[in-house]
N, C-alpha and C positions, 0 to 999 in steps of 0.2 A: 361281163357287165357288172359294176359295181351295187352295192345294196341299195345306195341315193338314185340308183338308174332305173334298178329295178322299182325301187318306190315311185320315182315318179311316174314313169308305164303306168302303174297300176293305178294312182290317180287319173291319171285317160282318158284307162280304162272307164275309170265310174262316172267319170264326165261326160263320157260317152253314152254311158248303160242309161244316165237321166235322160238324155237328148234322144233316144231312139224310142222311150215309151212310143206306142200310136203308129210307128213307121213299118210299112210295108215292104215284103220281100218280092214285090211286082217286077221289079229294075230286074231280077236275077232270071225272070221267069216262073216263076211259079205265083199261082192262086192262089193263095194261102190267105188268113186274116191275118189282121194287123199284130204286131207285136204287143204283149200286154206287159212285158218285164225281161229284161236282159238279167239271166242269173250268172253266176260264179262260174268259172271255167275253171278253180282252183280247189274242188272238192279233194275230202282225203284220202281217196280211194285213187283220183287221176294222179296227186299227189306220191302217193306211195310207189306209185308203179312207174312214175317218171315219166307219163303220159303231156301229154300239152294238148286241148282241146283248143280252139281258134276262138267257138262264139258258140252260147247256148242259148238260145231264147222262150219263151214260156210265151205261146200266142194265146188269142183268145179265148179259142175253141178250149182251151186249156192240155191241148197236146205242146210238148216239147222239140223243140227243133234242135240238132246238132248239128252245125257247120264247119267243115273241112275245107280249107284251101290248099289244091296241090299247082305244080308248075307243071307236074311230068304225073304219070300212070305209072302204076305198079299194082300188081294182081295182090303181093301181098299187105299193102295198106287196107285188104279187108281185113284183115287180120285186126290190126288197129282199132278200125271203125268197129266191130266186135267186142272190145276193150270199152271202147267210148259208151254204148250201147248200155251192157252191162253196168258200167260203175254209175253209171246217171241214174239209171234204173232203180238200183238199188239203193243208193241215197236217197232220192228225191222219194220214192217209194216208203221208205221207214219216214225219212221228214214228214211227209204228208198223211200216209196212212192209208196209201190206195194204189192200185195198177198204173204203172205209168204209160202211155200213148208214144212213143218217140219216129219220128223224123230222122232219117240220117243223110243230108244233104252233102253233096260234092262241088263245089265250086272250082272248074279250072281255069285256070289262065290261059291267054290268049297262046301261050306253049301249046295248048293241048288240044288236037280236035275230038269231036263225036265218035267219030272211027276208029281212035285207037281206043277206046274204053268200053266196057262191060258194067252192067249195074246191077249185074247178079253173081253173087258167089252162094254157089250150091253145094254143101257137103254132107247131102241125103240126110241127114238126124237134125240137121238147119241149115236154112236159106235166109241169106242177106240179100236186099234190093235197095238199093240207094237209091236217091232219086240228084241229077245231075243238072248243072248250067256249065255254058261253055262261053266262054266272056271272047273266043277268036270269032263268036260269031257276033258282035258286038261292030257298029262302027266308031271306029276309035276318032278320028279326025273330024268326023259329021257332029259328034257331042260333046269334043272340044272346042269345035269353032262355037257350037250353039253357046252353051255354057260361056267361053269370053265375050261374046258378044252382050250377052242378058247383065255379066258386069258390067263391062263399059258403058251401055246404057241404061242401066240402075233398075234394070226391069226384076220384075218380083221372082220368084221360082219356085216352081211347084214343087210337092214333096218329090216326085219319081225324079225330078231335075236334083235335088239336093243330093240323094240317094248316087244319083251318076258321078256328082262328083268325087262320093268315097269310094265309087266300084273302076274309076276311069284310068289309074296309072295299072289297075289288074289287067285294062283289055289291050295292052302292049306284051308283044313278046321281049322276052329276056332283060335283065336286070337293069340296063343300060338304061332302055328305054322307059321302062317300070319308073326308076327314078326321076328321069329328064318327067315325066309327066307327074310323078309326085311335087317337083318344082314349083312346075305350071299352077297346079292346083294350089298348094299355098301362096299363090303370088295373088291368084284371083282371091281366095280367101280374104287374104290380109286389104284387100279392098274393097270391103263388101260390109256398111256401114252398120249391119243393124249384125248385135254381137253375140247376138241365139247361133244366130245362123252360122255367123262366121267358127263358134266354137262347135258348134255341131260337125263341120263339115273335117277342121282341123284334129277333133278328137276322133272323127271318125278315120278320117286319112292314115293316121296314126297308130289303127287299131286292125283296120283291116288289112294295112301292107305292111303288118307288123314282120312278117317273114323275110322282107326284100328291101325295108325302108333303111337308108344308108342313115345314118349316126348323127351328121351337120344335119340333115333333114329333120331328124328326128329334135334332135334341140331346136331345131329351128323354130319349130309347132310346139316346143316346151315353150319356149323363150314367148313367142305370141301369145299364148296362153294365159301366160304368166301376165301380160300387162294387161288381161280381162277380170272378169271378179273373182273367174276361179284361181289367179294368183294367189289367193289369200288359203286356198284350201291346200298350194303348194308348201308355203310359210306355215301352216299349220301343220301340215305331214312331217316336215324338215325338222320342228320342235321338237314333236310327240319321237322322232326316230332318236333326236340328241337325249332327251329322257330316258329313250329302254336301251343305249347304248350304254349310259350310265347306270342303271340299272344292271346291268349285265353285268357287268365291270365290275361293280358292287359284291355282288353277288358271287363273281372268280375268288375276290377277296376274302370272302367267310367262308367257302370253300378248302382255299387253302389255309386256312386257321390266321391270316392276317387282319381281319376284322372281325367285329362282333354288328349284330344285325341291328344293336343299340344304336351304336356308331356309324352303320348305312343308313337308317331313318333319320338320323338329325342330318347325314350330308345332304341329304333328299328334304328338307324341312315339313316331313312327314310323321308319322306314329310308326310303331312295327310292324301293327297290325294294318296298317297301309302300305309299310313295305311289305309285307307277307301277300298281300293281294297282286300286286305288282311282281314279285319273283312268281308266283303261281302261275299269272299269266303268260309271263316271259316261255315257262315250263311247258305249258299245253304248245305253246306255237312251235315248239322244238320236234 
């Protein structure tokens, strides 16, 4: 995936993170409070170790949830979720300045039932217990029909409706179908007048079949996106990335002794001391 791809994702992402404030993990199954904040799934520690967290959320109660979506089982994905645990823990731990509370949640897909899966790994000096949904027990067709029809007839929809429609291409099995209902969903989207909604539902599609969503799809819900307000935060990502490319670039330059950092602040219509700020930053993100 290219670095404009991966930028845009991550724009989404955060379009997504505003739109979930308040939203409830009800749809999944679980009692839980409301969401109070969707944090960073891109800490340095998940970072380092080449880990990819799904979704982190900060509820009310002010415990931590970590969400994993798998297709299939495997005993040593606790392994993983042990990693996940750990590095949240201790981040968010030194950030804040206190014990952290964590949740380690499993979300399967309609691939996976109750019976192939275990939600305890025991290795006597510690025990893991996840706590599990199973989207095969979900009726997939009963809350497609519902949901097109509340389109077609402009009817309003409640939060747990909204929520279905970012969980409803997960409760198909296998890829095929995953996507043919990713479709569906952007199609009802794209006609769905009032444009909270419509981007809520799009970033969330977006985000949560990030693992299985096919490429044309994925533009596809860029592209929609793009013609909402948050276009403008696309256009702004796109500038700011053409800046610290050129920065970069700059900076290869004085490196190799073919420039002086004189002659990068005036190409940049900057001081040094503003370019100096801008290579430092470039430095930490490395």
């Amino acid at each position: 995936m290219s670095d404009i791809a991966y930028q845009n994702k991550d724009i989404t992402s955060k379009v997504f993170a505003q739109q979930f404030k308040g939203k409830s993990l009800k749809p999944y199954g679980f009692d839980l409070p409301p969401v109070k904040q969707v944090l960073p799934t891109n800490i340095p520690q998940i970072q380092a170790s080449e880990l990819r967290i799904d979704n982190v959320f900060l509820l009310e109660d002010d415990t931590i949830v970590i969400i994993d979506y798998e297709s299939d089982y495997k005993k040593q994905n606790k392994h993983k979720y042990i990693r996940y645990i750990n590095h949240v823990a201790e981040y968010y731990g030194n950030e804040w300045g206190k014990d952290i509370s964590i949740r380690m949640i499993v979300i399967y897909t309609a691939d996976v039932t109750c019976e192939q899966t275990s939600d305890i790994f025991d290795v006597r000096c510690m025990r893991l217990e996840t706590e599990s949904s199973y989207l095969s027990e979900v009726n997939s067709k009963e809350i497609a029909e519902k949901l097109a029809e509340k389109v077609r007839n402009k009817i309003p929809f409640t939060e747990e409706e909204l929520m279905e429609f970012i969980i409803l291409p997960l409760t198909y099995k296998g890829n095929d179908q995953k996507n043919d209902s990713i479709k569906d969903v952007i199609d009802m989207a794209s006609q769905i007048s009032d444009e909270e909604i419509m981007i809520f539902i799009l970033s969330g599609v977006a985000v949560f079949t990030d693992k299985v969503i096919r490429p044309e799809y994925a533009d596809k819900i860029r592209r929609l996106l793009g013609m909402t307000k948050v276009g403008q935060l696309f256009e702004e990502e796109k500038i700011e990335y053409a800046k610290e490319e050129k920065v970069r670039m700059l900076c290869d330059m004085i490196d190799a002794g073919e420039l002086t950092k004189e002659i990068a602040a005036k190409n940049l219509h900057c001081s040094v001391k503003e370019f100096d700020k801008m290579r430092d930053a470039l430095l930490q993100q490395a």
